[in-house]
N, C-alpha and C positions, 0 to 999 in steps of 0.2 A: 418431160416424161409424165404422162398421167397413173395413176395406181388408183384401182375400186377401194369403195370403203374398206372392202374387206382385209383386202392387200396390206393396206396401209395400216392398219388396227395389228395384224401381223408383224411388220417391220417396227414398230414400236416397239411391238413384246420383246421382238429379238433384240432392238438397240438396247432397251432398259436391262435385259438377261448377259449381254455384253459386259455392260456399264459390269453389274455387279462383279462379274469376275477380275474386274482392275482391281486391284489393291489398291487402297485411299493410303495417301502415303502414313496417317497418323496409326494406320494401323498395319501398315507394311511391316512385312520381319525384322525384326528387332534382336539382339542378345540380350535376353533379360535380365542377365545376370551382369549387365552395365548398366542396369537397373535400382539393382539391390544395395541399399544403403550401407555404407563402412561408417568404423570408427563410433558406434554407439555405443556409450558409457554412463555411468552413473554418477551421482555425488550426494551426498546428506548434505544439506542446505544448513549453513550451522546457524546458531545461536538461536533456536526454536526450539520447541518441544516433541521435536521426534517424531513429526508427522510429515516431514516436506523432503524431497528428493527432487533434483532437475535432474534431468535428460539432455545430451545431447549427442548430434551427428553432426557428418560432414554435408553440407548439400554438395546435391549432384549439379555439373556443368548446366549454366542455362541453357544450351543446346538440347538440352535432353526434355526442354518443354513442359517442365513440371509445373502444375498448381496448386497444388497442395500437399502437405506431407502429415501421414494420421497416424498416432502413435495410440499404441494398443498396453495392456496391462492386466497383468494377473498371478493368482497366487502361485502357480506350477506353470513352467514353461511350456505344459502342452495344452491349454485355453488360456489363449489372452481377448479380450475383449476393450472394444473400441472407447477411448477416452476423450478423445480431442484432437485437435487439426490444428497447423497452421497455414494461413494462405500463403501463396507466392504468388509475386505478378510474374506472368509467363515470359513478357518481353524482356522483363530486366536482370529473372533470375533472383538470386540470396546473392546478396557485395561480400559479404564476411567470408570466413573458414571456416563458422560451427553456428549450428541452426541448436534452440534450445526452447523448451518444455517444462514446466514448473510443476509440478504434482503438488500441492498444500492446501491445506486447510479442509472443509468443506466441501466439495463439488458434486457435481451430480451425480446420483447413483440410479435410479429410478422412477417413473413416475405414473399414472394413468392412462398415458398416452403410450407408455412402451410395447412392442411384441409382446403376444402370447405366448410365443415358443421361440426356442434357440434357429439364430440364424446365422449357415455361415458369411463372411466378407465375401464381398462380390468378387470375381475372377479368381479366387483363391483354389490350386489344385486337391485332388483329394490328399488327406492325411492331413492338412494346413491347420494349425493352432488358432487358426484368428477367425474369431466371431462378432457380430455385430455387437449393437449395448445389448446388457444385460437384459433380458426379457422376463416377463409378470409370472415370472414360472419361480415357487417357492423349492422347487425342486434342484432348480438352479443356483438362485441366489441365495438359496439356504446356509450351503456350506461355504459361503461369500462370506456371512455375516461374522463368523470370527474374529475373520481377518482384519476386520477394521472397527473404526468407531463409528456407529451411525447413527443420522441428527433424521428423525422421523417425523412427516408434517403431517396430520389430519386434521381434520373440521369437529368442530364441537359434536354436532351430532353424529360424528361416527363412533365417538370417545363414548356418550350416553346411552344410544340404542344399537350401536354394534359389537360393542366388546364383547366377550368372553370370559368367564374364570379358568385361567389358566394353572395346574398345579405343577410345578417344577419338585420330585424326590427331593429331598434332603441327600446330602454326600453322607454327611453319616451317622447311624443308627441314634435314634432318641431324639435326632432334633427334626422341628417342624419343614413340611416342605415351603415351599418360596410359593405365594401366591400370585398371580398378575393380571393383570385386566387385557388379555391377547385382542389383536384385531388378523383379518384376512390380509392378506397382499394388496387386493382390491381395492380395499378399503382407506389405502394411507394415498393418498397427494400428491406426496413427492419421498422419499427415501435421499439423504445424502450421504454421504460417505468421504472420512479419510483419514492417513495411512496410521500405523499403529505403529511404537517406536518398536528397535528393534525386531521386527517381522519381515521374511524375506518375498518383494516383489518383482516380477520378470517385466522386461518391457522390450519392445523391439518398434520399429516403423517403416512405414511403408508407404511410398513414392506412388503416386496419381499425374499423369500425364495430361493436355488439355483434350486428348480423344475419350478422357472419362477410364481411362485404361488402370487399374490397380496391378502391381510389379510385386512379385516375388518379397516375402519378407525377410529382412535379418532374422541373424541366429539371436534369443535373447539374452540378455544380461540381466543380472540380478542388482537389485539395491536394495541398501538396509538403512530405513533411515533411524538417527542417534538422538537418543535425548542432548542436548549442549547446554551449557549455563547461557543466560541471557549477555545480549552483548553488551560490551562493557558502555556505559554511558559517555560522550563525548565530552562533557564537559558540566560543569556547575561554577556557578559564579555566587559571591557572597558576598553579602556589607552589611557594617552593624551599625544602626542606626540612632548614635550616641545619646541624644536629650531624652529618647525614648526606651533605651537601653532593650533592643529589640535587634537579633539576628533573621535577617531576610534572604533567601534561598532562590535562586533558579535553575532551571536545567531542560535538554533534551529527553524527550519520550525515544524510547526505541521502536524502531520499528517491525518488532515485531513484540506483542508483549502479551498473548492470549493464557501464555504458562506462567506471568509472573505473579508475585504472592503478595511484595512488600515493597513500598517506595523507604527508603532509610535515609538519613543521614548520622553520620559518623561525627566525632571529634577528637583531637589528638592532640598531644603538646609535638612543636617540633622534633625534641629527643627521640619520641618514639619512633621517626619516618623509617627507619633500621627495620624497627621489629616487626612492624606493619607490612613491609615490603617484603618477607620472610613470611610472614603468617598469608602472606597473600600467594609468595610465589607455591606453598605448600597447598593451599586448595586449587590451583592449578593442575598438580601434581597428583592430587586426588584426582580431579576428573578427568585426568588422560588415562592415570592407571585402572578406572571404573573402563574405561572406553576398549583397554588393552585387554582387560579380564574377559569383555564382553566377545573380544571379536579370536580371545585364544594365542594371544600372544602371549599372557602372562597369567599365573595363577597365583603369584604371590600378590597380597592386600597391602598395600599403602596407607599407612593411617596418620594424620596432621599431628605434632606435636606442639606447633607452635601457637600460641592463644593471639586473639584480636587485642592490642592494645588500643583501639578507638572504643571511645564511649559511646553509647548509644544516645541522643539529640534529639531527635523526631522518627516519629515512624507513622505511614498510613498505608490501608490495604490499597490494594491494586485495583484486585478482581471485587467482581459484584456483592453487594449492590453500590461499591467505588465507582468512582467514575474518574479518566485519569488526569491529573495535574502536572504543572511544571513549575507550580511556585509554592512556595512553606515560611511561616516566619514561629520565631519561638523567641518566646520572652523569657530576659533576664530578670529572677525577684531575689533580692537580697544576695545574690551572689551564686545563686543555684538555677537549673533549669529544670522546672519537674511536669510530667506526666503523667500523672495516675494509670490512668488506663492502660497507658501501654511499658509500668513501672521502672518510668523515670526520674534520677533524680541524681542529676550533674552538677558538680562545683563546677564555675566559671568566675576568672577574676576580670571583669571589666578594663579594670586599668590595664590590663596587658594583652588583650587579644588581638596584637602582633605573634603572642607566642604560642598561638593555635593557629591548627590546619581541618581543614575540613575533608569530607569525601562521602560523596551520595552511593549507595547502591540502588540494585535490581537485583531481586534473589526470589527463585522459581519455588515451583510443589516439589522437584526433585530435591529441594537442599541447595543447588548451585546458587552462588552471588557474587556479581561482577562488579566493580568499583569504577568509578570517573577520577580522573585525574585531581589529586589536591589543587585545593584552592585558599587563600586567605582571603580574611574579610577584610573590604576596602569601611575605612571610617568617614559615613556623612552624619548628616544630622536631616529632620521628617523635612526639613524644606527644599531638600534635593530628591523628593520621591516626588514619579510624575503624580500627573493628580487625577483623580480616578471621576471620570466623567460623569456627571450627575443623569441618571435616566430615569425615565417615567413608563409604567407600564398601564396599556388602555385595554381596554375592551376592542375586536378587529367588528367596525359597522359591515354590516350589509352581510355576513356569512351566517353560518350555521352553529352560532355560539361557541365554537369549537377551537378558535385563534386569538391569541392577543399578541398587541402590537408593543414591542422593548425597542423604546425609541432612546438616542444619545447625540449630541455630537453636532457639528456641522456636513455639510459637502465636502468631501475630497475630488477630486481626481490625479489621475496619473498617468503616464507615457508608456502604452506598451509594445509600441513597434513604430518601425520606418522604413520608408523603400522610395529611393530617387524614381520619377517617370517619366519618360522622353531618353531620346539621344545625346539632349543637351545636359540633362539633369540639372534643369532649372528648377524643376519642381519637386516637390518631397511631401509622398502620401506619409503622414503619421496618423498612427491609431491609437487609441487609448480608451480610459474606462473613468467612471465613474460613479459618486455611491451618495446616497442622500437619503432622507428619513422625510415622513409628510410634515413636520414641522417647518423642514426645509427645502419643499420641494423646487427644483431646479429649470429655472426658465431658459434662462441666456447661461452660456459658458466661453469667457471672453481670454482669449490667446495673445500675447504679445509677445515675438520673437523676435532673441539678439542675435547676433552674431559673437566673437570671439571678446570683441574691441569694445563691446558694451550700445552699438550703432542698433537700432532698432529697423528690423529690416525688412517685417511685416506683420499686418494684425487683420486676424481672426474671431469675428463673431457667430457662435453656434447657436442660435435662436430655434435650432432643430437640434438639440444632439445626437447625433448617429454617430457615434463611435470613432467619426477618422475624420481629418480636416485635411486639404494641400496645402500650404506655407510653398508662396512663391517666392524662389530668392534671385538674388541680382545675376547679371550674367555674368559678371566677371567672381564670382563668388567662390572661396576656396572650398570643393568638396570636400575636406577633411576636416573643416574645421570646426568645432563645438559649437554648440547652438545653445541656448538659456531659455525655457518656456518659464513667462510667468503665465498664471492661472487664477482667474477671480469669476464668480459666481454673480448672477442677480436671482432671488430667490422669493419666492411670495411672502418670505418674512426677511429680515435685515440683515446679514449676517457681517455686519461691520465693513469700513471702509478698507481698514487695512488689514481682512482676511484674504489673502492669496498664497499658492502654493507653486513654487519654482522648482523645475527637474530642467537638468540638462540630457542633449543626446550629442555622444561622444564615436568619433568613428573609432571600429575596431576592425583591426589588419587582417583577420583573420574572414569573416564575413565579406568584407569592405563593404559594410555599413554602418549606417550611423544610430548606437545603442543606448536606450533609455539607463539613466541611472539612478540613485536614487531620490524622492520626490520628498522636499522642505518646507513644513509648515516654520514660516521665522527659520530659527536654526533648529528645530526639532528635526531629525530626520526619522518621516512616517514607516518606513521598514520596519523599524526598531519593536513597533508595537504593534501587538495582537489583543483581538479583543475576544474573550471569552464569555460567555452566557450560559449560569445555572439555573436549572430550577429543580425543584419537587414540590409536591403534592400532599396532605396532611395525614398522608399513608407513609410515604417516604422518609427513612430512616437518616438519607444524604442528599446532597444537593446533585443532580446529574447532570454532565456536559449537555446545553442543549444546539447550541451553534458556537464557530468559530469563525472568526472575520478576523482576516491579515488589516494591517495598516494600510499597505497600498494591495 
C-alpha cells in the first residue's frame, strides 16, 4: 500500500495520539492508599544530649516498585518540610520489617542555592502539609529558628562589610538592650540546624515509586527528643606500676560524647561497693523521675539522699579546647595523690592496693554521670609497659610549607579478606593492606604460606604491591583447614632479619570462608595497639588529637 507524504504525516499524528491514551503501566490506576506508609513512629535516641530522634516505618512490599522513601519534618503537623531520603534498590525491595532515619546532630538546614519562595512537594493534593526544603524566605524560616539550634556559616567579608547593628529591647525596664552584629539571609553560606531537647517535632514519609510518582503521605507523629546521661562507659582497666609507684588508667570513648563535661576517675575501698551502688542506683532514679516530671507523669521531686563514697583521683575536661583521651596515669608521692588544680588530694596506701576499686565516669552539662564497671589494679613493674616508639618529626619537601611529616616504626601489614576462585577452589584471592613511613619505604612484600601441619605450600613475592595476592594450594587440600601467613618486608633501609609478621585465616561456618585473624609481630599481637598523634601550636593551651592509626 502506498500513502502521500501527507497521508502518512497524518497516520503518525494519530498512532502517537493513540499511543498516548494507553496507560503506561507504571502510571496505570493504582489504590493509593496501598501506597501510604503504616506504622511510623518515633524514639529519643538515648544517651545524647537531647538533640536526636529516629524515625521509623514499615516498607512497602517490593512489588509496589519503590525507590526511594522521603521523610519530611516540622514544628506543627500542618508544614512539614523535606529532610532527607533513603534509596531503595527497586529489584530487591527493603529485606527487613522497619526502614529507619536518624534526625541528630547538625544537618542541613539552608544555603545559597536554596528557593526563593515556598514550594509545594511534587504530586502532593491541595490542602497537603509537605513542602520542599526550606526556602531563602526570612519569612518562612523565621519562625523555624526557635525551634532549633542553628550552626550559621559565612565568609569573613560578609561578617566585615555586611553586618549590621542590630538592637534586641531589653525584657525588662532599666536594663540595656542586647546588641548584635545582624547579617541578611543572603548573606550566610550555609544555615544548619538541630533538634532542641524537649521540643515537639512532627514527622511523616512518603513512598516514590520508579515512574518518579510521590504517594499520599502518613498521618504525622510527634517526637520529643530527652536530654539522657551519657552512656555508661564499657569498661576501664587499671595497673599500678610498682618500682614507680604510678597508677595507669585505660578506657572506652563513647560514642556519642558532644554534651559531655568531665572524664573522672573514682576510688574506693572495697567496703564501700554497698554505698556506691546505692548512691548510684539513686541518681538513676533522679533521672527518670526528671524524665517522668517532664513528660507529666509525675509531679512529685525526687531528691538523692545518698552521698558518692568514691574519692575523686583524676579529673580532665572533655570539651574544647580538650581533645578526647583514653589513657591517665597519676602518681603516687608519700602515700597521697594530689592535684591542685582540680583540688585533689587522696590518701592511698601502696602496700595494699588489692583493697581498692576504681571506676571512671562521663558526666554531661545537664549534671547526669554514668560510671564503667569497677576495676582493680593489676600489679607490674615499668618493664611490662609497651615501649613507646621513638619518632621524628621533619619538615614535608616539595609542598607549601604547610605539612610535617611524624615518622615512627617499621612496615606492618595485615590480612583483610579472602575468597576461593574456580570450581575447584584450588585458588584463594586474599587481600590485604599495608602501612610504612619514608624511612621504610616498601619494595618487595614476601608471603609464605602453611598449611595446618606446618607443610609450606606456597610463596608469594609482591615486587608490585597491589593489595591482593592468589596463594595456589594443592589439590587435594582441605578447604577448611587454617592457613599461617608469615610476612617479611625488603625495604630501601634494613629493617632486620628476623622482622616478620604472621596472621592466620581460619574458616568460619557461618560465611564458609576463610577469615583473617589477628596479625603477630613475635608474640605481640598488633590489634592490641593504637597509635595516637598530638600536637599544638605556641597559642594552644592543650595538646589536640591530630591522627589516629589502629595497629593493624
Amino acid at each position: 500500500m502506498k500513502l502521500s507524504l501527507f497521508k502518512s504525516g497524518s497516520f503518525l499524528i494519530l498512532l502517537v495520539f493513540c499511543l498516548l491514551l494507553i496507560p503506561i503501566s507504571s502510571h496505570a490506576a493504582v489504590n493509593e492508599q496501598d501506597y501510604v506508609i503504616q506504622g511510623i513512629q518515633t524514639y529519643d535516641i538515648p544517651d545524647d544530649d537531647g538533640s536526636g530522634l529516629m524515625i521509623s516505618w514499615k516498607p512497602l512490599p517490593k512489588e509496589r516498585r519503590i525507590i526511594e522513601y522521603r521523610v519530611y519534618r516540622g514544628i506543627t503537623p500542618d508544614s512539614l518540610f523535606y529532610i532527607g531520603k533513603i534509596d531503595v534498590n527497586v529489584k530487591t525491595g527493603v529485606m527487613g520489617d522497619a526502614m529507619y532515619f536518624y534526625d541528630t546532630d547538625f544537618n542541613y538546614f539552608l544555603d545559597t542555592q536554596a528557593s526563593g519562595k515556598l514550594k509545594k512537594e511534587k504530586g502532593q493534593p491541595k490542602g497537603s502539609p509537605l513542602y520542599r526544603r526550606y526556602p531563602r524566605d526570612i519569612n518562612v524560616v523565621g519562625p523555624q529558628l526557635p525551634h532549633y539550634s542553628i550552626l550559621s556559616v559565612f565568609d569573613e567579608k560578609s561578617f566585615y562589610y555586611k553586618s549590621q547593628k542590630v538592637e534586641v529591647p531589653a525584657e525588662e525596664e532599666g536594663e540595656d538592650p542586647t546588641v548584635y552584629a545582624g547579617l541578611k539571609l543572603r548573606d550566610f553560606t550555609q544555615l544548619a540546624k538541630k533538634l532542641l531537647p524537649d521540643h515537639e517535632y512532627y514527622y511523616t514519609v512518603i513512598a516514590v515509586n520508579e515512574a518518579r510518582r510521590y504517594f499520599p503521605h502518613a498521618e504525622p507523629v510527634v517526637g520529643i527528643p530527652r536530654e539522657n546521661s551519657p552512656e555508661n562507659p564499657k569498661e576501664l582497666y587499671s595497673v599500678f606500676v610498682e618500682d614507680i609507684n604510678r597508677l595507669q588508667f585505660e578506657w572506652n570513648l563513647a560514642n556519642f560524647a558532644d554534651d559531655h563535661w568531665h572524664h573522672s576517675i573514682y576510688m574506693m575501698h572495697k567496703d564501700d561497693l554497698d554505698k556506691f551502688n546505692k548512691y548510684y542506683d539513686e541518681q538513676k532514679a533522679k533521672e527518670i523521675n526528671d524524665l517522668e516530671i517532664k513528660e507529666g507523669i509525675t509531679t512529685e521531686v525526687f531528691e538523692p539522699t545518698a552521698e558518692n563514697p568514691a574519692q575523686l583521683i583524676f579529673r580532665r575536661g572533655s570539651g574544647y579546647p580538650y581533645t578526647p583521651i583514653k589513657t591517665a596515669y597519676v602518681d603516687i608521692v608519700d602515700g597521697r595523690i594530689i592535684d591542685e588544680e582540680n583540688d585533689i588530694n587522696v590518701e592511698i596506701d601502696p602496700e595494699k592496693i588489692d583493697d581498692y576499686v576504681f571506676v571512671f565516669s562521663f558526666d554531661d552539662l545537664e549534671g547526669y554521670e554514668s560510671f564503667s564497671p569497677f576495676a582493680t589494679a593489676e600489679t607490674i613493674t615499668s618493664a611490662d609497659l609497651p615501649e613507646v616508639p621513638a619518632f621524628t618529626v621533619s619538615d614535608k619537601p616539595d609542598d607549601k610549607g604547610d605539612y610535617n611529616l611524624v615518622k615512627w616504626g617499621k612496615p606492618t601489614v595485615f590480612l583483610t579478606n579472602s575468597n576461593y576462585l574456580g570450581e575447584k577452589k584450588n585458588k584463594l584471592l586474599v587481600s590485604y593492606d599495608y602501612k610504612f613511613n619514608d624511612d621504610y619505604k616498601v619494595r618487595n612484600i614476601y608471603f609464605r604460606i602453611f598449611d595446618e601441619n606446618g607443610n609450606e605450600i606456597d610463596y608469594v613475592n609482591e615486587f608490585q604491591p597491589d593489595m591482593k595476592i592468589i596463594v595456589k594450594l594443592p589439590e587435594d587440600a582441605d578447604k577448611e583447614q587454617s592457613l599461617t601467613f608469615e610476612m617479611s618486608f625488603r625495604c630501601n633501609n634494613p629493617v632486620g632479619e628476623d622482622y616478620s609478621i604472621s596472621q592466620k585465616l581460619t574458616f568460619d561456618d557461618q560465611s564458609k570462608s576463610l577469615v583473617p585473624g589477628p596479625a603477630f609481630l613475635g608474640d605481640e599481637n598488633l590489634s592490641n595497639y593504637e597509635y595516637y598523634v598530638y600536637k599544638k601550636n605556641y597559642t594552644s593551651p592543650e595538646f589536640r588529637l591530630s591522627k589516629k592509626i589502629a595497629g593493624t
